[in-house]
Backbone bond lengths (Angstrom), bond angles and torsions (degrees), N, CA, C in turn:
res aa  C-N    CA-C-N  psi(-1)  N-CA   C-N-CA  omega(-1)  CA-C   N-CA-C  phi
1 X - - - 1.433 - - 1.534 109.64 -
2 X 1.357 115.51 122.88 1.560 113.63 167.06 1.298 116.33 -57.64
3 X 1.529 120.36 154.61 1.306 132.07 162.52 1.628 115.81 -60.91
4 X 1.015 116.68 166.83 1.487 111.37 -177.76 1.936 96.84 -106.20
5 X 1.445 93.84 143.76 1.824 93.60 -163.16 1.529 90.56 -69.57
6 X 1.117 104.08 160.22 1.763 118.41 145.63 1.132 116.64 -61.68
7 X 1.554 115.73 140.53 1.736 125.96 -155.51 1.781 104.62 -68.44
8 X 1.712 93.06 -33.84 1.482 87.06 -176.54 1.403 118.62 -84.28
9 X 1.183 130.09 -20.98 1.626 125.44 144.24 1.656 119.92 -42.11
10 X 1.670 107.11 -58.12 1.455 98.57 175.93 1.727 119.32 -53.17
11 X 1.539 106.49 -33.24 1.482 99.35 172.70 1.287 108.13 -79.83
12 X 1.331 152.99 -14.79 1.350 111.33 161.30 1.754 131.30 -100.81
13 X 1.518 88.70 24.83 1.180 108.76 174.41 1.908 108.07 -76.00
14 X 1.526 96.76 -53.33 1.630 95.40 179.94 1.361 104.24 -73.90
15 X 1.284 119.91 -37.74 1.645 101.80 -176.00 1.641 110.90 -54.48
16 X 1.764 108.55 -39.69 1.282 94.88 163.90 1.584 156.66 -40.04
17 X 1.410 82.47 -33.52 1.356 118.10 173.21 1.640 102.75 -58.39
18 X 1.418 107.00 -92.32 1.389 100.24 175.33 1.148 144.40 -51.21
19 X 1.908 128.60 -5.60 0.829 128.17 -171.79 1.982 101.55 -91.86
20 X 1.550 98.74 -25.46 1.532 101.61 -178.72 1.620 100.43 -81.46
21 X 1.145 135.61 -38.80 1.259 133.57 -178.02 1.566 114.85 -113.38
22 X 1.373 132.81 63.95 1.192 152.57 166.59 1.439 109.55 -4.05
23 X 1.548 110.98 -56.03 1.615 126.56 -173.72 1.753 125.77 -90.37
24 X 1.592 90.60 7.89 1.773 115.30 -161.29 1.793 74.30 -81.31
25 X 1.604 101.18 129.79 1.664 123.77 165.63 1.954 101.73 -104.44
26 X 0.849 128.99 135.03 1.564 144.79 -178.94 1.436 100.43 -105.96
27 X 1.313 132.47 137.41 1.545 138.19 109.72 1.238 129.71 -49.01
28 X 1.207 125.90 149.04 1.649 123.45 176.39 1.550 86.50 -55.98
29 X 1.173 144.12 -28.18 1.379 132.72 -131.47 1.540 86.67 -98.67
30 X 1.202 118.99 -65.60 1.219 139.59 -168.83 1.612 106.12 -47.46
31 X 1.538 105.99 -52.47 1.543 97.21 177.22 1.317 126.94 -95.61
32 X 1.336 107.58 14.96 1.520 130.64 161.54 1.588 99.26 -74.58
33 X 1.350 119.52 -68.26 1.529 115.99 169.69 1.389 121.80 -44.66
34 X 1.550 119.13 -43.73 1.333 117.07 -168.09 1.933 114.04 -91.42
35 X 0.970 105.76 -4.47 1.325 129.70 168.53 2.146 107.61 -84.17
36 X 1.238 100.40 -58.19 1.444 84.05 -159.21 1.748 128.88 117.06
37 X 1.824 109.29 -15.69 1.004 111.70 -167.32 1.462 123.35 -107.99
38 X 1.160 151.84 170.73 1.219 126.29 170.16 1.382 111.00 -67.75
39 X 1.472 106.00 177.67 1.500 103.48 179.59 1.688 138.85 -91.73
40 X 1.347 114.40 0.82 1.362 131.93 145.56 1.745 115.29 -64.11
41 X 1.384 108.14 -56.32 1.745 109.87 155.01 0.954 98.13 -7.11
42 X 1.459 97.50 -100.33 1.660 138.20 -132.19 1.722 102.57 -64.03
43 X 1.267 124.60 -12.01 1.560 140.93 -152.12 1.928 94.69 -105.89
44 X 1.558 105.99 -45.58 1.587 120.89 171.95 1.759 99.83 -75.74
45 X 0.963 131.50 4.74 1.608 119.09 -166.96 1.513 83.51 -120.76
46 X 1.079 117.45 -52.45 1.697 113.51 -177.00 1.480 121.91 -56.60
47 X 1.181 112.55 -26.94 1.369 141.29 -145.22 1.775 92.16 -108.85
48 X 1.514 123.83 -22.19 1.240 127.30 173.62 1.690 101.47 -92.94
49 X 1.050 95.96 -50.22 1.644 91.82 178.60 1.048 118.66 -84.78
50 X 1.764 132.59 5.58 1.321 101.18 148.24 1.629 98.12 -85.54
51 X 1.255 140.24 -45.78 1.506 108.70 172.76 1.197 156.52 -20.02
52 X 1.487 95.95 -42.24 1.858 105.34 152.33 1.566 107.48 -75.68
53 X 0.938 134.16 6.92 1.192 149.01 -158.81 1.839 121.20 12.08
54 X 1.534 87.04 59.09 0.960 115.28 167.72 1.633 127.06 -68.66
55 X 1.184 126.61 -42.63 1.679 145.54 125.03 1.232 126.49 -91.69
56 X 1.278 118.51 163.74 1.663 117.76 176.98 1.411 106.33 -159.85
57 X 1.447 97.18 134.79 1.428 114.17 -157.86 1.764 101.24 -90.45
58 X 1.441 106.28 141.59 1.330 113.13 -165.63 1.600 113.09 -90.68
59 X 1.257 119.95 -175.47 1.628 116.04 175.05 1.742 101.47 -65.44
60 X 1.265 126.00 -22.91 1.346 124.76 -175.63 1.346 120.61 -66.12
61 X 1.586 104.64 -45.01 1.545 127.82 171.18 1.488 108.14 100.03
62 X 1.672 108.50 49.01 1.310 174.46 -140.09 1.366 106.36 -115.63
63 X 1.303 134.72 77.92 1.538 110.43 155.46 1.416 121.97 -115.45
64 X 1.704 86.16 152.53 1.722 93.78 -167.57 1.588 82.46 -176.58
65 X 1.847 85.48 153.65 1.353 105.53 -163.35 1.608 131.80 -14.04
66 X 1.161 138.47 142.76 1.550 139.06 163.97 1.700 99.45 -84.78
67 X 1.423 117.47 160.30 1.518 124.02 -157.94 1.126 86.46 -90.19
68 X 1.730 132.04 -43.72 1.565 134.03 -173.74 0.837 114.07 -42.35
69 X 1.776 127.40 -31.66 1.286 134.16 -130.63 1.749 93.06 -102.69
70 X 1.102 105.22 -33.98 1.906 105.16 -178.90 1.411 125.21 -53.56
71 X 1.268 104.08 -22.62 1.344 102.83 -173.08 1.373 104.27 -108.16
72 X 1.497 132.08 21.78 1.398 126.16 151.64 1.205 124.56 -98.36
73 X 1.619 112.76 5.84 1.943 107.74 175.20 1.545 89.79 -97.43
């Protein structure tokens, strides 16, 4: 059984995510998997980065990039 990552690895794991694929849309589900974390985690990690509004979650419940966010890579 793997260890469960540290939150701050899992967050720059998704930021990774979006910063290499700009147009990459996430599910909680999806970046629950691609993260590593459980899914209450992964729901508080999303939920921080859209605050910096770094992503922003859509009427779908949709996240993928925030517009702010482009011009900091």
């Amino acid at each position: 059984m793997e260890p469960i990552p540290r939150v701050s690895e899992a967050v720059q794991r998704l930021k990774g995510v979006f910063q290499e694929m700009p147009t990459t849309r996430l599910t909680l589900a999806d970046a629950t998997r691609l993260s590593g974390l459980d899914r209450p985690m992964c729901h508080l990690v999303l939920m921080a980065l859209e605050d910096a509004r770094f992503v922003r979650r859509g009427r779908d419940g949709v996240y993928e990039r925030g517009k702010s966010s482009y011009a900091e890579s």
